[in-house]
N, C-alpha and C positions, 0 to 999 in steps of 0.2 A: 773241834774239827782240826786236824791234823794237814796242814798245809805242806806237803809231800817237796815240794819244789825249792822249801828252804828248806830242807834237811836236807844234809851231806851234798847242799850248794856246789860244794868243792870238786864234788866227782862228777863223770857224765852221766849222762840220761841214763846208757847203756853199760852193766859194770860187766868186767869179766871176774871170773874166780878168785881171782886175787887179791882185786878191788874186795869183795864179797870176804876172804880172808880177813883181809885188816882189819875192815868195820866192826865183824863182829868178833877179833880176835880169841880166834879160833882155828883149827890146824886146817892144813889142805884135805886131810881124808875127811875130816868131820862134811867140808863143805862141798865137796865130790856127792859123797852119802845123801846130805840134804837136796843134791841136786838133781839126784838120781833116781829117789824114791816122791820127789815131789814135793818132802817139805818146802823149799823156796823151790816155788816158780820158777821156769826160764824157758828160754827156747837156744833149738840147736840150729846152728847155722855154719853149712859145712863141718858139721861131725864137730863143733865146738861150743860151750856152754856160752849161752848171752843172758846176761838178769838184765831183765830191767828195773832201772830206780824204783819202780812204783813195787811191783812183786817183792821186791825184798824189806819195801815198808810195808808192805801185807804181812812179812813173817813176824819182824822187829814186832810191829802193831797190829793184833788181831782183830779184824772187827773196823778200822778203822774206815773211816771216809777222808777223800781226796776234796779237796775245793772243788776239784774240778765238777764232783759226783751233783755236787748242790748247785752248781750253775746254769 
């Protein structure tokens, strides 16, 4: 069981593009692409990309469950 709230501790809840660059170091086009087509999750708020922590450890981990899912 994959406890989503200690990984990447360090960033917030909500990442922008960027955040989403560095983690998986990877270029800006690749994560536009993924975000466009839906590979990671997000939502647009004012015409701008928001991940949330947890969607982007859906893409990282496939399949996986949240602590929160089992409580």
């Amino acid at each position: 069981m994959v406890d989503y709230k200690e990984i990447l501790k360090d960033y917030p809840d909500i990442l922008l593009p960027d955040d989403v660059q560095k983690i998986l170091q990877t270029g800006r086009n690749t994560v536009y692409l993924y975000l466009a087509n839906g590979t990671i999750r997000s939502l647009k708020i004012g015409g701008k990309y928001r991940i949330p922590k947890l969607y982007l450890m859906e893409f990282i981990y496939p399949g996986m469950k949240s602590t929160q899912e089992s409580e």
